[in-house]
KEVEXSE-554516 format. One record per residue: x, y, z of N, C-alpha, C in turn. Coordinates in nm, 4 decimals, decimal comma. Each point is the difference from the previous one (the first is absolute). Example, Ala and Ser with C-alpha at 12.3 -4.5 7.8 and 13.67 -1.06 7.14 Angstrom:
# KEVEXSE-554516
- n_px	n_py	n_pz	ca_px	ca_py	ca_pz	c_px	c_py	c_pz
- 1,3190	-0,5690	0,7800	-0,0890	0,1190	0,0000	0,0900	0,1200	0,0000
- -0,0350	0,1050	-0,0720	0,0820	0,1190	0,0060	-0,0770	0,1090	0,0730
//
This chain:
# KEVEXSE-554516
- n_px	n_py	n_pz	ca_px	ca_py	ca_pz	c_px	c_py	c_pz
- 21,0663	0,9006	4,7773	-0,0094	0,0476	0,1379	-0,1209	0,0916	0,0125
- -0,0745	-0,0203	0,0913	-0,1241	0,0682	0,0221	0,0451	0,1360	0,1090
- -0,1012	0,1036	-0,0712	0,0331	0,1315	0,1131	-0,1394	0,0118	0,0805
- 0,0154	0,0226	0,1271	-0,0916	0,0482	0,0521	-0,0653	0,0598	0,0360
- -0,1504	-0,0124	0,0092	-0,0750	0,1107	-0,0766	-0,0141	0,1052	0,1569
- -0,0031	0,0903	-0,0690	-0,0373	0,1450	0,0994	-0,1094	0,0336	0,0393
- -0,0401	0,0164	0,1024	-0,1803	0,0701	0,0319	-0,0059	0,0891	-0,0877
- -0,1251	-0,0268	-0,0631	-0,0507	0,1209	-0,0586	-0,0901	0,0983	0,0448
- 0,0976	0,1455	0,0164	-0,0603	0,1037	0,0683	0,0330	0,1154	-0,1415
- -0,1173	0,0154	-0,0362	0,0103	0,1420	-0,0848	0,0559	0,0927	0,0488
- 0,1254	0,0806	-0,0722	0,0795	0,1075	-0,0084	0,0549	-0,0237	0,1661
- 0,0646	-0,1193	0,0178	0,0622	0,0051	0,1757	0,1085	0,1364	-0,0448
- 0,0494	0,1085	0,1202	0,0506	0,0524	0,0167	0,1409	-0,0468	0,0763
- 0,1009	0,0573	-0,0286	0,1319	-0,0503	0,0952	0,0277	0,1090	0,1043
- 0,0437	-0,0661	0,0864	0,0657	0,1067	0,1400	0,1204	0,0174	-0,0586
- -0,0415	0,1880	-0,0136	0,1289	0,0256	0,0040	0,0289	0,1429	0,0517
- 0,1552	0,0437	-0,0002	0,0311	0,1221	0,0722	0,1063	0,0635	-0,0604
- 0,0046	0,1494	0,0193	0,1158	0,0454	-0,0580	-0,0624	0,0259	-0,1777
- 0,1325	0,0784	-0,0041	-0,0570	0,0882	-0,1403	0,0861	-0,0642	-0,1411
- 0,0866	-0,0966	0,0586	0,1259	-0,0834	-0,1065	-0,1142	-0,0783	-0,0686
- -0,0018	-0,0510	-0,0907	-0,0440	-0,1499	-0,0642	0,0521	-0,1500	0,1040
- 0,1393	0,0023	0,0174	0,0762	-0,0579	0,0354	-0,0936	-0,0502	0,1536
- -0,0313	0,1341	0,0771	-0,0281	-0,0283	0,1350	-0,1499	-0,0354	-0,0363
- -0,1152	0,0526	-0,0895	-0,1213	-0,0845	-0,0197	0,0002	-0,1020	-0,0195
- 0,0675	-0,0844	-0,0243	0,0228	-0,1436	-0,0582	0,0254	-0,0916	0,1027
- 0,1189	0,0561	0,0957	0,0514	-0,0486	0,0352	-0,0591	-0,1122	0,1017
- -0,1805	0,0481	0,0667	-0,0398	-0,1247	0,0531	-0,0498	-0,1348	-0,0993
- -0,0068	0,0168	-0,1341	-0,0507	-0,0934	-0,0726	0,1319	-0,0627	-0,0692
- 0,1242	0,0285	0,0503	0,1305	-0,0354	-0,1210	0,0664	-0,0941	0,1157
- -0,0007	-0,1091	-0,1069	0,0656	-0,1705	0,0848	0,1193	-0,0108	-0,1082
- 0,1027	-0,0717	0,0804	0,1190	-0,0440	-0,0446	-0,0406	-0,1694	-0,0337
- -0,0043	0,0016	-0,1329	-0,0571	-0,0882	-0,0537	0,1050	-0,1254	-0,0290
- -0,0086	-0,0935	0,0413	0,1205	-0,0828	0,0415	-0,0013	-0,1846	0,0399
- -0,0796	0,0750	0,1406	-0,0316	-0,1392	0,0789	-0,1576	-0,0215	0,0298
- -0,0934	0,1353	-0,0621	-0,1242	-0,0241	0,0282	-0,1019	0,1295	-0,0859
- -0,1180	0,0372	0,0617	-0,0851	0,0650	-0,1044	-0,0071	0,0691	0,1332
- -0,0991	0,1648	-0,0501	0,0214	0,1137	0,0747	-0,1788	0,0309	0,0416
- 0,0362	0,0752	0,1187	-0,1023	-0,0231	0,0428	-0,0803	0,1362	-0,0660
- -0,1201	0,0057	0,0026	-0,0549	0,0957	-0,0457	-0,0540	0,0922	0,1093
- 0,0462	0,1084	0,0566	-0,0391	0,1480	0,0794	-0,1109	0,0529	-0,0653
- -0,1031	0,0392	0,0412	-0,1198	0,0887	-0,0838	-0,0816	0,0574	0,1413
- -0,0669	0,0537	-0,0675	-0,1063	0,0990	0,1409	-0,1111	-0,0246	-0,0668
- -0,0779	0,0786	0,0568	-0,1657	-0,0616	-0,0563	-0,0156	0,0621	-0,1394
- -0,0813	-0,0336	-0,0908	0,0270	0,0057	-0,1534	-0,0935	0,1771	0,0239
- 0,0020	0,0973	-0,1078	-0,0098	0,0033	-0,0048	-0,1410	0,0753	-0,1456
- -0,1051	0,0990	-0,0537	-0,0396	-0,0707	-0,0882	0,0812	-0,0149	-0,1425
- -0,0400	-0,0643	-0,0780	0,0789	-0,0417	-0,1214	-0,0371	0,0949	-0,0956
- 0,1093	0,0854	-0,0568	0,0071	0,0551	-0,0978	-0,0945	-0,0629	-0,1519
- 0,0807	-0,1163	0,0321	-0,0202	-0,0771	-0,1566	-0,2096	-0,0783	0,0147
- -0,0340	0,0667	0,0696	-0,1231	-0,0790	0,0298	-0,1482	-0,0497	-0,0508
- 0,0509	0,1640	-0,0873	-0,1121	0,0254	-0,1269	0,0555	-0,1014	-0,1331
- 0,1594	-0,0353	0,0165	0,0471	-0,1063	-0,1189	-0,0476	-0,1248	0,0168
- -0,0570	-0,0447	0,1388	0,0041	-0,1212	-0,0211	0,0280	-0,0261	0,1086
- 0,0487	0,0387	0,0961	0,0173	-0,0564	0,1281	0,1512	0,0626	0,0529
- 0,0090	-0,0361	0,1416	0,1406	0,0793	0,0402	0,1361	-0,0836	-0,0443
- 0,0667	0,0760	0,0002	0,1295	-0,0606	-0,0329	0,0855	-0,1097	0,1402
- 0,0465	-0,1042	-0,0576	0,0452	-0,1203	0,0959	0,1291	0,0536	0,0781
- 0,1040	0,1037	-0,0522	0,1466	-0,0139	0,0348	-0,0188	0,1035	0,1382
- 0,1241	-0,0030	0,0141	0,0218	0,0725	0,1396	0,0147	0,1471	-0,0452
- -0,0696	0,1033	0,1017	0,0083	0,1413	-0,0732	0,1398	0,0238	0,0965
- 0,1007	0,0445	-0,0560	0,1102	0,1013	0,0930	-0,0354	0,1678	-0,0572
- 0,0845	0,0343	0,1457	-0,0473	0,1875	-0,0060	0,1545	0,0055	0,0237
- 0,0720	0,1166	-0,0672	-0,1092	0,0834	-0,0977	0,0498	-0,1230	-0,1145
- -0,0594	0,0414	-0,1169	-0,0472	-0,1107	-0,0920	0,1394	0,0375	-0,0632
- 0,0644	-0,1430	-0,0640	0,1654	0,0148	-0,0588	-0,0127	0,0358	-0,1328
- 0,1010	0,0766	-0,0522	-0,0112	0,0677	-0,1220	0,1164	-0,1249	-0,0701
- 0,0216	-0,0303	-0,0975	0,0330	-0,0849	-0,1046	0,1401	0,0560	0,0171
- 0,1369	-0,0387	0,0655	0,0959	0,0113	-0,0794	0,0791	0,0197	-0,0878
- 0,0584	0,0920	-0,0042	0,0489	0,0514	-0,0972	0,1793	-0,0482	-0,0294
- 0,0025	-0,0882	-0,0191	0,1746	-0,0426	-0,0484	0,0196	-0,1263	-0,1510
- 0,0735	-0,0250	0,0414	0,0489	-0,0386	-0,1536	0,1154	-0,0775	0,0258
- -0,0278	-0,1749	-0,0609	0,0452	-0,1276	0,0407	0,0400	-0,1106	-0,1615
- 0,0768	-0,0528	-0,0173	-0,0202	-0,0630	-0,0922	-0,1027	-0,1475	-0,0206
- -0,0256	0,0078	-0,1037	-0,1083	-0,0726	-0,0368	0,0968	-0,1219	-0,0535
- -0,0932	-0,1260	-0,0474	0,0120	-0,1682	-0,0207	0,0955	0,0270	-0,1341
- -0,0482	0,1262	-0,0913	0,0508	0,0370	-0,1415	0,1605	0,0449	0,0218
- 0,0248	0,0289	0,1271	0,1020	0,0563	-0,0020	-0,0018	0,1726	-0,0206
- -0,1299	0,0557	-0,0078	-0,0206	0,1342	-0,0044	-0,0372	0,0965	0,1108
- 0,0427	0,1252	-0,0204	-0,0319	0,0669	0,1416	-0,1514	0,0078	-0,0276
- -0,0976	-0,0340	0,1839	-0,1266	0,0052	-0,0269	-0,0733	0,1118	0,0728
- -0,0065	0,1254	-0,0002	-0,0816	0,0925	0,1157	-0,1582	-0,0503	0,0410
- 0,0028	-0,0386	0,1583	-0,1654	-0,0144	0,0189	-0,1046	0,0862	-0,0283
- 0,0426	0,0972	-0,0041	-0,1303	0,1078	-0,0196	0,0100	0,0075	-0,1436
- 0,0604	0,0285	-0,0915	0,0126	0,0066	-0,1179	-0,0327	-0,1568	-0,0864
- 0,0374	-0,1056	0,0420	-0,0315	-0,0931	-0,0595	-0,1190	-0,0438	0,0831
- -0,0871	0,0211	0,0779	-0,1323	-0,0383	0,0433	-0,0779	0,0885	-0,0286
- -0,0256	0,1259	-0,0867	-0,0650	0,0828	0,0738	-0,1454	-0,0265	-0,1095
- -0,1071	0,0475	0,1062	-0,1438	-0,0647	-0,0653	-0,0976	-0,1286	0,0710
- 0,1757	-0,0796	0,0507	-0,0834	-0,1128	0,0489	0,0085	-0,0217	0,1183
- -0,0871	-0,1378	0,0311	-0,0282	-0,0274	0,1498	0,1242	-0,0506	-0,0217
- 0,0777	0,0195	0,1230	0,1827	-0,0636	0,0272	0,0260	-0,0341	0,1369
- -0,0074	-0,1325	-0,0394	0,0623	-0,1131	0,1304	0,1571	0,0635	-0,0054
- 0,0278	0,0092	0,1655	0,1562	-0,0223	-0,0059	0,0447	-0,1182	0,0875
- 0,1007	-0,0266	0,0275	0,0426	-0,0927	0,1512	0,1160	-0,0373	-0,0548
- 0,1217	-0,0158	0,1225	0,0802	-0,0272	0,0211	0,0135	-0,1108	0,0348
- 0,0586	-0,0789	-0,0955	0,0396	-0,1883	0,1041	0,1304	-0,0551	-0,0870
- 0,0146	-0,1040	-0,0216	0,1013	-0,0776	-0,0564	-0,0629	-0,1443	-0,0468
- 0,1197	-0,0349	-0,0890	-0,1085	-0,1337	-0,1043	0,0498	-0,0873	0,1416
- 0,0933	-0,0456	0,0806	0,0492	-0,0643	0,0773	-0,1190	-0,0252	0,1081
- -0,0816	0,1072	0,0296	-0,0856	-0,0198	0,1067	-0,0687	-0,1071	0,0046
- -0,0390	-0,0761	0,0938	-0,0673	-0,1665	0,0245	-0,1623	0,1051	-0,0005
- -0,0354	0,0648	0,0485	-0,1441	0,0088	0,0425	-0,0565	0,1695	-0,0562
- 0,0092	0,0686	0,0574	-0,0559	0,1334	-0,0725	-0,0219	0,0354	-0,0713
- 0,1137	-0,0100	-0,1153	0,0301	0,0681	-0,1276	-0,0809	-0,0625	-0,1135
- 0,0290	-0,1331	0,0294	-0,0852	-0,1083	-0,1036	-0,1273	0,0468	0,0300
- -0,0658	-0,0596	0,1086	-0,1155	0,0369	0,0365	-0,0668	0,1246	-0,0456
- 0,0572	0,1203	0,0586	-0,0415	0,1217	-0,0984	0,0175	-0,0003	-0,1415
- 0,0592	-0,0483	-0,1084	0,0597	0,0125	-0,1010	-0,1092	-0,1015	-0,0649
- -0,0853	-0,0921	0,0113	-0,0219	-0,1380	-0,0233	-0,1687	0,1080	0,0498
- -0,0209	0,0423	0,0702	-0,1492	0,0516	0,0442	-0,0289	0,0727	-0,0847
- 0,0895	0,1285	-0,0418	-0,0069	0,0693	-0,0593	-0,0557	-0,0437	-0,2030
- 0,1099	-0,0410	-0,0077	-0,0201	-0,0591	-0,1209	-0,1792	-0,0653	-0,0279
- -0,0032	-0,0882	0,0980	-0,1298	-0,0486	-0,0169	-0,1065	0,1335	0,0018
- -0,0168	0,0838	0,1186	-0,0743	0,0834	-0,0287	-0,0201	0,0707	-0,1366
- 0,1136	0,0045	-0,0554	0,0164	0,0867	-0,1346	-0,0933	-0,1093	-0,0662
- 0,0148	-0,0942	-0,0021	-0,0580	-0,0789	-0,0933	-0,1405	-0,0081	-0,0179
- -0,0618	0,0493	0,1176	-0,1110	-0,0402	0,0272	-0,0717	0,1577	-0,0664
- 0,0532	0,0907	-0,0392	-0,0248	0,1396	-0,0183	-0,0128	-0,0449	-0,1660
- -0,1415	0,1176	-0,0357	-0,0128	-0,0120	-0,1938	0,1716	0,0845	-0,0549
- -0,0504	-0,0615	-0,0840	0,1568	0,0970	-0,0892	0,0148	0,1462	0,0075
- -0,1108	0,0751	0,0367	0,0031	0,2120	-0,0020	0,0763	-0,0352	0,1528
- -0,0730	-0,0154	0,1049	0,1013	-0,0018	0,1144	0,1707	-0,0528	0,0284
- -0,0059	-0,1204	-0,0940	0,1358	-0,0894	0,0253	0,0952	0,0978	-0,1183
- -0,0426	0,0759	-0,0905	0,1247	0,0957	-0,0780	0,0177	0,1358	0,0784
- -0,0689	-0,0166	0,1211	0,0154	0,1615	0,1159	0,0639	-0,0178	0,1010
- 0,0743	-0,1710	0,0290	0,0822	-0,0126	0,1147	0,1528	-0,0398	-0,0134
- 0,0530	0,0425	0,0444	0,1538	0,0065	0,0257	0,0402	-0,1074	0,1320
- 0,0668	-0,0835	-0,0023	0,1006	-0,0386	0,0873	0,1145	-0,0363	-0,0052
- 0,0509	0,0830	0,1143	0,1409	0,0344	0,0381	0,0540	-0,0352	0,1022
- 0,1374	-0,1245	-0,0202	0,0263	-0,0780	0,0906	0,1616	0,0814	0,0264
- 0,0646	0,0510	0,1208	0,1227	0,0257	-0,0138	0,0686	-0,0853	0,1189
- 0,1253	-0,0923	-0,0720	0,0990	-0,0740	0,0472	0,0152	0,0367	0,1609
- 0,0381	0,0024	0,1321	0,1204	0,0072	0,0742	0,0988	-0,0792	0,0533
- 0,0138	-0,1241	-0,1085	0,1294	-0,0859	-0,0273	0,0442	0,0302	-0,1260
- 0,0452	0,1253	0,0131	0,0528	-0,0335	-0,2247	0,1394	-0,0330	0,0228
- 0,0934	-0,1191	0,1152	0,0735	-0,0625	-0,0138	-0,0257	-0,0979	-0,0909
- -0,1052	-0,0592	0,0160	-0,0854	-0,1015	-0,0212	-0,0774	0,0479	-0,1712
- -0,0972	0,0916	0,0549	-0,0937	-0,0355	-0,0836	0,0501	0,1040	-0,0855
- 0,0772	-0,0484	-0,1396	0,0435	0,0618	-0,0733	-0,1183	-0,0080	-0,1248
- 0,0741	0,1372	-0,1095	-0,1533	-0,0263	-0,0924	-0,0374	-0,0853	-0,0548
- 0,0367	-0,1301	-0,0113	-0,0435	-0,1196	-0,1105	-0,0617	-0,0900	0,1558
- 0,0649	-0,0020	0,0533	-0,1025	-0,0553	0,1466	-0,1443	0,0685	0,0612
- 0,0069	0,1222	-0,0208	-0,0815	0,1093	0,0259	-0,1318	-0,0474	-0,0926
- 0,0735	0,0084	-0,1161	-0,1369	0,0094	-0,1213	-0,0285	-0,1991	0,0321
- 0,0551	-0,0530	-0,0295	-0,0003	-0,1646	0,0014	-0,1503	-0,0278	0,0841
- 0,0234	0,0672	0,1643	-0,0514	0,0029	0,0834	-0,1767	0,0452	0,0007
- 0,0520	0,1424	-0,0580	-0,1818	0,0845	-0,0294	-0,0336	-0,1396	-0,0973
- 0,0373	-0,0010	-0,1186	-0,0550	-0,0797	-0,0990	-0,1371	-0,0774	0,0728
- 0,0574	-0,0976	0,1107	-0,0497	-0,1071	0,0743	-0,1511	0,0576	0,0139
- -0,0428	0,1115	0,0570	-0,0862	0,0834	0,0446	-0,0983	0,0878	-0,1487
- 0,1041	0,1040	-0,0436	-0,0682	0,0357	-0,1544	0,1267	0,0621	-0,0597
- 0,0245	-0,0241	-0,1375	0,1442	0,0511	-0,0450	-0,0446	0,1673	-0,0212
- -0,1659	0,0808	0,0302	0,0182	0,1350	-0,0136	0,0512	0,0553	0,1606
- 0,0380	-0,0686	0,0693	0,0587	0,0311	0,1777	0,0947	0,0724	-0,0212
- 0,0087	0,1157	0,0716	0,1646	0,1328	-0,0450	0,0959	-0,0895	0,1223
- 0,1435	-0,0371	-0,0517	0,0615	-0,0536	0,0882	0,1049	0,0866	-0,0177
- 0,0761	0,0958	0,1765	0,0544	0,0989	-0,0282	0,1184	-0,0312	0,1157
- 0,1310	0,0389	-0,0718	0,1413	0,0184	0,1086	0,0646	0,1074	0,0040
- 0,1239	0,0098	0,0851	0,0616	0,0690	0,0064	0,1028	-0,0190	0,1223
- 0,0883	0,0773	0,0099	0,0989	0,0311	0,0982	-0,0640	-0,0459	0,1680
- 0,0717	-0,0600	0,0639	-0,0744	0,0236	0,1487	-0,0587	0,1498	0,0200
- 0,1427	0,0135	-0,0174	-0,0657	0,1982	0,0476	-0,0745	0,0460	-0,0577
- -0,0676	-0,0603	-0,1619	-0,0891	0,0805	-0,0696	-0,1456	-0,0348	0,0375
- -0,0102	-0,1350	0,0414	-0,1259	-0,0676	0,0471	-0,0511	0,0280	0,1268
- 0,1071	0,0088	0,0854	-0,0050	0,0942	0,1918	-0,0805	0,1601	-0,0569
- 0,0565	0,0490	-0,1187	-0,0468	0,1255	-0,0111	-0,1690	-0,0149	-0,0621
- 0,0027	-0,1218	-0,0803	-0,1419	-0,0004	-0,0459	-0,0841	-0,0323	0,1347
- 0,0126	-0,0857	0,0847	-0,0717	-0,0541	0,0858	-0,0120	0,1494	0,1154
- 0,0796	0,0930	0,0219	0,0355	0,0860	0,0631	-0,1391	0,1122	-0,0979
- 0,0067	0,0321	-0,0865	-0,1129	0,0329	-0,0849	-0,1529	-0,0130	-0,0045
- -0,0292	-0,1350	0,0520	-0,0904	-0,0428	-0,0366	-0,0584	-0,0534	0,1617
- 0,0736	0,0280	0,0857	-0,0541	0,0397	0,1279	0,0437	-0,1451	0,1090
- 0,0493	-0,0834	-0,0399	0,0437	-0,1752	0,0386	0,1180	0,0410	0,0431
- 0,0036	-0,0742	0,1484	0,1412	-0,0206	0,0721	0,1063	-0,0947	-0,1261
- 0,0757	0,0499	-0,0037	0,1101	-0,1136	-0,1407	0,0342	-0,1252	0,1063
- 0,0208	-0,0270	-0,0988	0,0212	-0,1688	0,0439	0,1816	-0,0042	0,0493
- -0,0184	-0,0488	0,1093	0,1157	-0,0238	0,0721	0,1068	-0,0437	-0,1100
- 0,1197	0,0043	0,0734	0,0898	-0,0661	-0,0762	0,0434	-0,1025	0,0727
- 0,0332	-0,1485	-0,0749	0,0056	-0,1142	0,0349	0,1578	-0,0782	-0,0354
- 0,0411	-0,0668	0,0521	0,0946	-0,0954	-0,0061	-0,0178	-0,0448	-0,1363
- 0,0801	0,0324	-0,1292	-0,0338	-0,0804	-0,1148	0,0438	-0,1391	-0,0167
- -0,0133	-0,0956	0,0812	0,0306	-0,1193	-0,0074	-0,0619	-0,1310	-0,0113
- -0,0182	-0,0603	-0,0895	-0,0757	-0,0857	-0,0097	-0,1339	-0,0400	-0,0478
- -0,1130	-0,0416	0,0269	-0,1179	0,0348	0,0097	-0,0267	0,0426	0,0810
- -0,0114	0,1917	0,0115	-0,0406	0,1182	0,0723	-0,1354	-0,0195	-0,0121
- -0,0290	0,1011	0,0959	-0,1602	0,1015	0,0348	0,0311	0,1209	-0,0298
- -0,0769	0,0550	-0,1056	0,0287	0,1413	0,0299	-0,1555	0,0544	0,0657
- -0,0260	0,0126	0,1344	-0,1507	0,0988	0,0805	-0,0079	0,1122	-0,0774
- -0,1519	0,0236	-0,0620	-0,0092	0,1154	-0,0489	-0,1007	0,0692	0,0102
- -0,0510	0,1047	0,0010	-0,1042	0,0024	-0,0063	-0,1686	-0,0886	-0,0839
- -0,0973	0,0104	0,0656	-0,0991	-0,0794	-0,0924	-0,1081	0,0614	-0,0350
- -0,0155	0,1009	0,0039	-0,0731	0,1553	-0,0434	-0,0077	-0,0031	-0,1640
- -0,1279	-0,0158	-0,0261	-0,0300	-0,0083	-0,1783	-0,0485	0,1094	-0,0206
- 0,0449	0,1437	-0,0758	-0,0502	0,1079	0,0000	-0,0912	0,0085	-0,1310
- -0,1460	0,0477	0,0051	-0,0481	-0,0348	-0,1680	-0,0530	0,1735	0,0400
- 0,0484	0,0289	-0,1155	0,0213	0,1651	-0,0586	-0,0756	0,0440	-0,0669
- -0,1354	0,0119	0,0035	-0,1027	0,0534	-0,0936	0,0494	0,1020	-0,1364
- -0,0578	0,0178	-0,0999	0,0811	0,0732	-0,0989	0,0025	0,1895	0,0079
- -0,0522	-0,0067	0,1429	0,0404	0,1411	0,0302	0,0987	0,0184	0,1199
- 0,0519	-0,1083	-0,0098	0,1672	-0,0386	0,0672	-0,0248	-0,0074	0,1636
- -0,1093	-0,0158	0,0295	-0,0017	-0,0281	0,1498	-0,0401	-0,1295	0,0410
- 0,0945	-0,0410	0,0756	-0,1034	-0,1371	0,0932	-0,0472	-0,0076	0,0678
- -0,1762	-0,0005	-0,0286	-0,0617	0,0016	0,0634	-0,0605	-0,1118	0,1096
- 0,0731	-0,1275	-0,0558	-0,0027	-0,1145	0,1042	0,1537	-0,0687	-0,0006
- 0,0285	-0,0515	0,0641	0,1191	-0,0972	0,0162	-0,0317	-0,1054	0,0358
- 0,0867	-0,0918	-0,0051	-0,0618	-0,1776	0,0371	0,0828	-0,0324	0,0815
- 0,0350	-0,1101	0,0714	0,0693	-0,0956	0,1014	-0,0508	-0,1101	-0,0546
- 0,1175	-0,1119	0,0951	0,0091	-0,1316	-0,0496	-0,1646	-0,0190	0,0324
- -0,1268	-0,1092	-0,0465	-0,0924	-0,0132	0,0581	-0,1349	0,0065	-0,0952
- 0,0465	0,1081	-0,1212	-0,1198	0,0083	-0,0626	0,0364	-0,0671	-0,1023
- -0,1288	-0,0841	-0,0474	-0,0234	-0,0759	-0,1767	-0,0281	0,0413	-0,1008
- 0,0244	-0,0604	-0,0849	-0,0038	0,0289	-0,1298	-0,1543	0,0440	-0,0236
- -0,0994	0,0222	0,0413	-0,1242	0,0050	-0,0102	-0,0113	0,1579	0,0709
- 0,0566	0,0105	0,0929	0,0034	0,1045	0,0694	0,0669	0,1061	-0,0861
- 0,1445	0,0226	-0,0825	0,0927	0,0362	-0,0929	-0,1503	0,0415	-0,0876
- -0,0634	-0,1364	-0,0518	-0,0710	0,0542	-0,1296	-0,0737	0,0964	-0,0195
- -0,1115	-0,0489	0,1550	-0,0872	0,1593	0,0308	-0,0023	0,1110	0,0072
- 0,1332	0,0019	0,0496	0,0564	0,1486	0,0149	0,0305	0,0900	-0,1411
- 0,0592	-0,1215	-0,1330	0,0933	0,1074	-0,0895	-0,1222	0,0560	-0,0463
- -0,0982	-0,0407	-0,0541	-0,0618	0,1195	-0,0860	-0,0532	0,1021	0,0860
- -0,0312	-0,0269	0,0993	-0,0096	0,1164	0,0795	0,1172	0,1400	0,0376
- 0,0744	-0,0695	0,0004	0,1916	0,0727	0,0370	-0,0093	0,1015	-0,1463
- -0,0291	-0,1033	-0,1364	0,0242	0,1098	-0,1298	-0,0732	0,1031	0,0255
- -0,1061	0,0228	0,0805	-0,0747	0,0822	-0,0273	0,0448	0,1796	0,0614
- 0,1079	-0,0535	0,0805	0,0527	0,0914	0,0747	0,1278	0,1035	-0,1382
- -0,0590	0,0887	-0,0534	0,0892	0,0418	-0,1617	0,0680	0,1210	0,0678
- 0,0710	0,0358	-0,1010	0,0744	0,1542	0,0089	-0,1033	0,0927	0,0001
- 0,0131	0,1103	0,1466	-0,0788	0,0823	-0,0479	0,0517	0,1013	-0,1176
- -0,1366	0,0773	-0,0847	0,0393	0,0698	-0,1149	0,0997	0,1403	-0,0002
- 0,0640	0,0071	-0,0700	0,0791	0,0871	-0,0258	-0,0649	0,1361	0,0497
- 0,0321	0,0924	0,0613	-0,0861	0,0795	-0,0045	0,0330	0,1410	-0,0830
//
């Protein structure tokens, strides 16, 4: 399945308002389901990253989201903390389900390729982190089965409804409705790909729309964003 590609506007900015994460987002965050989300931005403006190489492709949200802090089980069956088990690297997050017909793959399947396309110093500095909101469904041997398809280093993470409402509640995403478990469901979820520079901020976010080419440009630029020093 092909994704489609996004204008490329160096460092587009997102409309946003309010001092939540939750409410900055909220014009770029689609219930990912029956279609792809539209992208909100204002006029770009200049690019930080410019002296690296050029501006960065993703969508800027204000104020910029800080990395989540909770703790989900992993494919191993082990408890996994995001900040503690990412910390250093560039870190994809997103919320979807292996069940999804269109989004999830799509992001999951872009991603991967971008990694690929990165030398080996960049591709041992990125993290991705996929968390369930069907873990009726997507239990851990389905979970991991699933990443495999994409790259078996993909963090595939569950938990409780209520524990995943609280991660998504965290990390600034309306949670994903709750649905009729019957049958072959939909679960709408958000489609917001958060990539977390290794000084824990995201400084761009994605929507359905951007390619794997677009993903690539950006990561070595994103690493460059580090912890500032201890002081």
């Amino acid at each position: 399945m092909s994704v489609p590609r996004a204008r490329r506007t160096p460092r587009r900015r997102a409309l946003a308002h309010g001092a939540r994460v939750a409410v900055g987002l909220c014009l770029l965050t689609a219930l990912a389901g029956c279609g792809g989300a539209r992208h909100a931005v204002a006029p770009p403006r200049s690019p930080v990253a410019s002296s690296a190489g050029g501006g960065l492709y993703g969508l800027v949200p204000e104020p910029l989201p800080r990395k989540p802090d909770f703790t989900l089980t992993d494919t191993a069956g082990r408890p996994f903390n995001l900040v503690a088990g990412t910390r250093g690297k560039l870190t994809y997050l997103y919320f979807g389900y292996t069940h999804c017909p269109n989004a999830c793959p799509v992001t999951m399947s872009a991603l991967s390729y971008a990694i690929r396309l990165q030398p080996p110093a960049v591709r041992r500095r990125i993290a991705v982190v996929f968390v369930t909101v069907d873990p009726r469904r997507d239990t851990l041997a389905v979970l991991r089965a699933w990443l495999d398809h994409y790259s078996t280093s993909f963090i595939g993470l569950r938990g409780t409804m209520a524990q995943i409402v609280e991660a998504e509640q965290a990390a600034g995403v309306p949670p994903a409705p709750r649905v009729p478990e019957v049958g072959d469901y939909s679960v709408p979820h958000s489609s917001i790909l958060f990539a977390y520079s290794p000084d824990e901020l995201a400084h761009v976010v994605y929507a359905t729309g951007f390619s794997p080419t677009d993903y690539a440009h950006d990561m070595p630029l994103l690493l460059r964003f580090t912890r500032p020093a201890a002081s």
